[in-house]
C-alpha positions as a printed Julia matrix, in Angstrom:
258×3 Matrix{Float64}:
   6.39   16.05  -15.17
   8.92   15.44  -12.48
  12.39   17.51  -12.26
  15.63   16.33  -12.3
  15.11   17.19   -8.56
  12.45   14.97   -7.8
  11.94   12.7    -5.07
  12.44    9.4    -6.28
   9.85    6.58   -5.23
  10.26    3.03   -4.92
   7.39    1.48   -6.07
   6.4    -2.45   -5.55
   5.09   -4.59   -8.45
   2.61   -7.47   -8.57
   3.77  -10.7   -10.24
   1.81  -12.77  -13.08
   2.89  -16.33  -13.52
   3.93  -18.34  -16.29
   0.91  -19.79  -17.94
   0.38  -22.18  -21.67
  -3.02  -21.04  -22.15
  -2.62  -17.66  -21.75
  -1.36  -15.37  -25.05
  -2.46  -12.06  -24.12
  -0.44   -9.95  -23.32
   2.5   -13.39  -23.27
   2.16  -16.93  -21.8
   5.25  -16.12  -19.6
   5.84  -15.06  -16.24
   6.11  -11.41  -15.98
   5.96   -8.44  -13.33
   3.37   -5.55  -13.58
   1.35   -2.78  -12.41
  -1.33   -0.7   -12.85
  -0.07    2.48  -14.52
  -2.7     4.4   -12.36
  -0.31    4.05   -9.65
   2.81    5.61  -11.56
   0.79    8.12  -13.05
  -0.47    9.47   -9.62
   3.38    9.49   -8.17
   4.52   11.8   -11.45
   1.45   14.14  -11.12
   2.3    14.42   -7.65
   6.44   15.48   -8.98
   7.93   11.84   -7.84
   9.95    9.82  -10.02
   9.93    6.18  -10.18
  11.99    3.21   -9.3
  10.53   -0.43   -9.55
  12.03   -2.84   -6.74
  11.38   -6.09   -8.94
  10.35   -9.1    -7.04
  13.59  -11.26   -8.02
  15.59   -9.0    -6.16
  17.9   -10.91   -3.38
  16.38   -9.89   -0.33
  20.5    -9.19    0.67
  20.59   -6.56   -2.26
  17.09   -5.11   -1.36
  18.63   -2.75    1.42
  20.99   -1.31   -0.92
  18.67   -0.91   -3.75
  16.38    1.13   -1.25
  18.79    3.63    0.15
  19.09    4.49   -3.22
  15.39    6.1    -3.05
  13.58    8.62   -0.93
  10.28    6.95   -0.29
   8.85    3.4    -0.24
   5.09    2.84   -1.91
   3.64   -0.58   -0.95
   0.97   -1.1    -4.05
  -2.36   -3.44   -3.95
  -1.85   -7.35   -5.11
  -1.69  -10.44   -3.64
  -2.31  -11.54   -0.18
   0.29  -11.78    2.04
   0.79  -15.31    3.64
   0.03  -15.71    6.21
   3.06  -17.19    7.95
   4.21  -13.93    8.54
   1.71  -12.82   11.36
   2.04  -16.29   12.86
  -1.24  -18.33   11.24
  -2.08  -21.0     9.02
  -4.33  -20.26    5.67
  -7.78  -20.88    7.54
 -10.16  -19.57    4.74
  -8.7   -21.25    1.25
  -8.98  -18.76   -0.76
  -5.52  -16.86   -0.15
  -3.2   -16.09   -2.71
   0.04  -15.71   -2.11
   3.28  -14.7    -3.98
   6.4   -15.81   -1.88
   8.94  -13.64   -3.66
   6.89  -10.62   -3.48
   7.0   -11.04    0.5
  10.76  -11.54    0.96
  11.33   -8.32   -0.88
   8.52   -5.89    0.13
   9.34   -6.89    4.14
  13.02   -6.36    3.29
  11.75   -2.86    1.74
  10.26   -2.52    4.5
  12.54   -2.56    7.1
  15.3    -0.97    5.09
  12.64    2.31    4.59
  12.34    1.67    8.82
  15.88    2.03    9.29
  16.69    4.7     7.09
  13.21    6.77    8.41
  11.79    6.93    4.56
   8.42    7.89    4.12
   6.05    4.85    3.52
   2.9     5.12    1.5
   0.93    1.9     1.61
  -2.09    1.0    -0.47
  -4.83   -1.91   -0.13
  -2.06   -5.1     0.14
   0.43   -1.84    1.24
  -1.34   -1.38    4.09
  -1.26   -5.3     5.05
   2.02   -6.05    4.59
   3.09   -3.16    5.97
   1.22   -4.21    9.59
   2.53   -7.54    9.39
   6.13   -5.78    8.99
   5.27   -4.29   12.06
   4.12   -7.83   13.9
   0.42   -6.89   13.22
  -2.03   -9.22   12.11
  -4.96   -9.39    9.27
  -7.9   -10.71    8.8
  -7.67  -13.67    6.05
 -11.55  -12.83    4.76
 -14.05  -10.3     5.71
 -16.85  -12.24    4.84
 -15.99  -15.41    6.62
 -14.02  -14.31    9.62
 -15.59  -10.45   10.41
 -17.85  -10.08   13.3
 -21.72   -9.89   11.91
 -22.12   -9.22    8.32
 -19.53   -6.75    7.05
 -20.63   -4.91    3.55
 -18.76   -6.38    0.6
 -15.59   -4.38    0.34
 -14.49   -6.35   -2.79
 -14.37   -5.17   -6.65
 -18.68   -5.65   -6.5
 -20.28   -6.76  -10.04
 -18.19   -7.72  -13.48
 -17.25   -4.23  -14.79
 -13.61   -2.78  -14.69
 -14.1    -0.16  -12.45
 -14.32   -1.33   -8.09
 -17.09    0.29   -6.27
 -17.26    2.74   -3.41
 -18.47    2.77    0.09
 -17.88    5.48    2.67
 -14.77    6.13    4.88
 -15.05    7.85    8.27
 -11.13    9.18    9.05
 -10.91    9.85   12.88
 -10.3    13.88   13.99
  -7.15   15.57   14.28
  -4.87   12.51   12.74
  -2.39   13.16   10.38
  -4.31   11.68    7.58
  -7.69   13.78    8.48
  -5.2    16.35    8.02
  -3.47   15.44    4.7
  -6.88   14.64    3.07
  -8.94   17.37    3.89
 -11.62   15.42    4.8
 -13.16   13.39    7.41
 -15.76   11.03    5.73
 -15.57   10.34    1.57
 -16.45    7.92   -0.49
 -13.67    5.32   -1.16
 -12.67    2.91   -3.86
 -13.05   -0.08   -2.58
 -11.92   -3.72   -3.51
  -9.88   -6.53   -1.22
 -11.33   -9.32    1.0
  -8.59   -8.93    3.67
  -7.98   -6.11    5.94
  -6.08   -5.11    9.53
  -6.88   -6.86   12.07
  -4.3    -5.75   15.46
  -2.19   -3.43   14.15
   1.48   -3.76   14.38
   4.26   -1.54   16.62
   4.0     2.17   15.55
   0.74    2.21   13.8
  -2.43    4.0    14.87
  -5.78    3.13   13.26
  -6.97    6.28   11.88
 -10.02    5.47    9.74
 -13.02    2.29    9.68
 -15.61    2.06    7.54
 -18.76    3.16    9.15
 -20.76    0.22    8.06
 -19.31   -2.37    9.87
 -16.02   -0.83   11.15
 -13.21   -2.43    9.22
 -10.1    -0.98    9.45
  -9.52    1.29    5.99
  -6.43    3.26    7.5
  -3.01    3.37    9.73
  -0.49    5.72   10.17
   2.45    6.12   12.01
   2.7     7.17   15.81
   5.23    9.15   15.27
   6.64   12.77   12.87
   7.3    10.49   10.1
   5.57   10.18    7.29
   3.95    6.06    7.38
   0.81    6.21    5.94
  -1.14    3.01    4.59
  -4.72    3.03    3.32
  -7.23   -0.08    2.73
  -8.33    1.21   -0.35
  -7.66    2.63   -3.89
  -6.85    6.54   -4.12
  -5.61    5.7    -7.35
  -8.98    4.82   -8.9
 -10.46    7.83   -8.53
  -7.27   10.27  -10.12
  -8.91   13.49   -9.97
 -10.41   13.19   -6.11
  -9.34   15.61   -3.95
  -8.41   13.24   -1.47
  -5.97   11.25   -4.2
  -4.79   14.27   -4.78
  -3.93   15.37   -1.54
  -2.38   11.92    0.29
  -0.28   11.38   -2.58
   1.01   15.14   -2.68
   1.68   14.32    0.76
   3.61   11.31    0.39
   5.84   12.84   -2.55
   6.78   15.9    -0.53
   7.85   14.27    2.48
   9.82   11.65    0.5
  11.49   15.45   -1.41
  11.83   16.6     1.92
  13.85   13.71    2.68
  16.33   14.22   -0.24
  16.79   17.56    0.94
  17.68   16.76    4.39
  19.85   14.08    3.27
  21.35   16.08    0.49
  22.01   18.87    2.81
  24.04   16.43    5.22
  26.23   14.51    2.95
């Protein structure tokens, strides 16, 4: 359980909207995410604050200065208006509120040098932030025949495919591994990443991007696929260890100078 000392995280949520039909768990709009996601940050001694997407982008600054790391969850796709395109697939889904405030959250956590942990849509929005650019489907836009990197079959649980993490990066180092099965499930992924981001890690099958990080000391980590899937993996484990102590580093250092 975190202290009264811990680093506290904030975390993005997906949206759901209002729909007649639907009665389970309500037919109105509401805000969500897994728990998977919370429950890695707490094992990891983080504690929690949800940046809802109805926040005024003008109060989302203020809201994350508040916090001493920003984690970018999975969801919807990012539109792509934001790295300069028009929808050329038809199949993107898009939630316009969830934009406004994640790239606000964004480039507050830029300006105030938090630690950024990015995950599946993390990692996307977190490029375009940066002026990079994604690809708007795998299967229809990716050079020869990528492997299927969605959720694969009808079950609950996504599939895996192998991840080959290039030597000597930070996150080669913050795993403890170099190749590792992976989670896997999105149809979208990097394509040119943005200012300050390094790709770290493709999948060996077809090379899609699965990992960027940060050029610099920082902590700016965001991954293609889902640590949080697979709780007990070492590699879970470590990159969200990672994340939480650089984001308590940060309230130290900032503690220590106010």
């Amino acid at each position: 359980m975190p202290s009264s000392q811990a680093p506290i995280i904030c975390v993005t949520l997906r949206n759901k909207p209002a729909v007649e039909a639907r009665r389970d768990p309500t037919p109105y709009a509401y805000e969500w995410l897994p728990s998977a996601y919370a429950e890695a940050v707490v094992r990891a001694g983080g504690a929690l604050l949800y940046l809802s997407n109805y926040t005024p982008a003008d109060m989302v600054p203020d809201i994350v200065k508040q916090t001493n790391g920003l984690f970018l969850t999975g969801g919807e796709d990012v539109a792509p208006e934001y790295y300069n395109e028009t929808d050329q697939v038809g199949n993107i889904e898009v939630n316009d509120l969830r934009d406004q405030v994640e790239l606000a959250a964004i480039a507050a956590a830029d300006k105030l040098e938090l630690p950024i942990l990015g995950i599946c849509r993390g990692v996307q929005v977190l490029n375009v932030a940066r002026g990079g650019t994604l690809v708007q489907d795998l299967d229809l836009q990716w050079p020869g025949a990528p492997r299927d990197h969605s959720r694969g079959g009808t079950g609950h649980f996504v599939q895996t495919h192998d991840v080959e993490v290039a030597a000597g990066c930070r996150l080669e180092r913050v795993l403890g591994a170099s190749r590792f099965a992976a989670a896997t499930s999105h149809h979208q992924a990097v394509k040119d990443p943005g200012r300050g981001l390094a790709v770290v890690a493709r999948s060996p099958e077809d090379g899609v991007i699965e990992a960027v990080e940060g050029t610099g000391n920082r902590f700016v980590v965001g991954v293609q696929w889902h640590p949080e899937v697979r709780a007990q993996d070492e590699t879970t484990v470590n990159l969200f260890k990672a994340f939480v102590e650089a984001a308590a580093e940060y309230r130290r250092r900032h503690a220590a100078s106010a």
